[in-house]
C-alpha angles and dihedrals in degrees: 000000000000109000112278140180102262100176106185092356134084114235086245092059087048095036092081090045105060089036076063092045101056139162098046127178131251098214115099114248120213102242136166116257113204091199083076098050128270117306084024097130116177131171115264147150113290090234091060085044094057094042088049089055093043082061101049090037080045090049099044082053099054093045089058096047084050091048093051095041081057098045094043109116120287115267086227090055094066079045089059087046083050093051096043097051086044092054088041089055100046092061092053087057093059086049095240097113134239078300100056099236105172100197083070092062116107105253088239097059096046091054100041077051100051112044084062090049088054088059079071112132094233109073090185084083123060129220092254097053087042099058087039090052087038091059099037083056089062094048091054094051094044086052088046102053084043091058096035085049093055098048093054088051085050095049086044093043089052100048088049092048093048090038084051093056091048119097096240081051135084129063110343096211096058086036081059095038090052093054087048079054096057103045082054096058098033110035108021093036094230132134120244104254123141129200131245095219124114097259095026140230129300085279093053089048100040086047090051094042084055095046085056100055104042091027101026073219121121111186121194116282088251097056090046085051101050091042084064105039081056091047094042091044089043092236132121129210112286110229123248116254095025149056128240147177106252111248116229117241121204109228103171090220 
């Protein structure tokens, strides 16, 4: 392979690009370089060219794996889940249910209970208002960690939801196959089509050659083929069991 600018990758991880990408053409392309600052367009190989857009599409994808990464559920927030079932389950073994009603409770149980919760140190209290205490304890922190729980999975909800309507959002495969898109129509001049064979037309296998070097994911041709007919047609996937209005994507094609 002729001597090429290669930026963050290695001439071996482009080389099966731009083989998928053949026949490419000599002429230089106008295209922006970011090294110049954004808008700063200047006249290059379309090789360059391609390799320049695989590193913007390949630095967009690692800040939204680092955004999601960041607005994933809390890690204290499967704690407070944890909490809740323990306390939960702590109740049904006492046999109060998850209410903690304490008339439910074998006798056996309450007594055996409550002469050690009469050994308490305090004697103002007696065995009986101890245990009871004791169990209605364990209902307020099994409703707490419920409550806090939820709130964590509604901050998070809302920081994915925001993160997915912002451009860097959505799904990462289609954000990656748009940017393939458009390298095919702007820099190599050809119309989005894609082939209905197994393993798919040059736009399939340009598309999976790129997948592989920004994802390291390579998902069937059909699925590549269906992700950008929904990208070229501005759709996405209606959901089973239900009707909805199709949401415009914007491809940029």
């Amino acid at each position: 392979m002729e001597l090429i600018y290669t930026g963050r990758f290695t001439a071996d991880q482009i080389e099966p690009v731009l083989a998928a990408a053949a026949p490419i053409p000599d002429d230089d392309v106008e295209d922006e370089d970011l090294a110049l600052g954004l808008g700063a367009k200047r006249l290059m190989p379309r090789m360059e060219a391609i390799v320049r857009r695989l590193e913007e599409i390949n630095g967009f994808a690692e800040i939204q794996v680092e955004l999601k990464k960041k607005n994933a559920p809390a890690a204290h927030a499967k704690s407070l889940h944890a909490i809740e079932a323990a306390a939960i389950n702590l109740l049904e073994a006492l046999g109060t249910g998850s209410r903690g009603d304490v008339e439910l409770m074998p006798r056996h149980i309450w007594n055996s209970l409550r002469r050690k919760a009469e050994l308490q140190p305090s004697r103002m209290q007696s065995g009986d208002y101890v245990l009871r205490d004791g169990i209605a304890s364990v209902v307020r922190i099994a409703g707490w960690a419920q409550k806090a729980k939820e709130q964590e999975w509604r901050s998070s909800y809302k920081s994915h939801r925001l993160l997915v309507e912002d451009h860097l959002g959505g799904d990462l495969i289609n954000s990656v196959l748009r940017g393939v898109c458009q390298i095919w129509t702007d820099i190599l001049g050809r119309k989005i089509a894609t082939s209905i064979t197994p393993t798919g037309g040059p736009l399939i296998r340009f598309s999976t050659a790129c997948l592989l070097l920004i994802l390291e994911h390579q998902p069937s041709a059909a699925a590549i083929r269906n992700r950008i007919r929904r990208i070229a047609t501005g759709t996405s996937p209606k959901p089973r069991g239900r009707r909805r209005k199709a949401r415009t994507v914007v491809a940029g094609i």
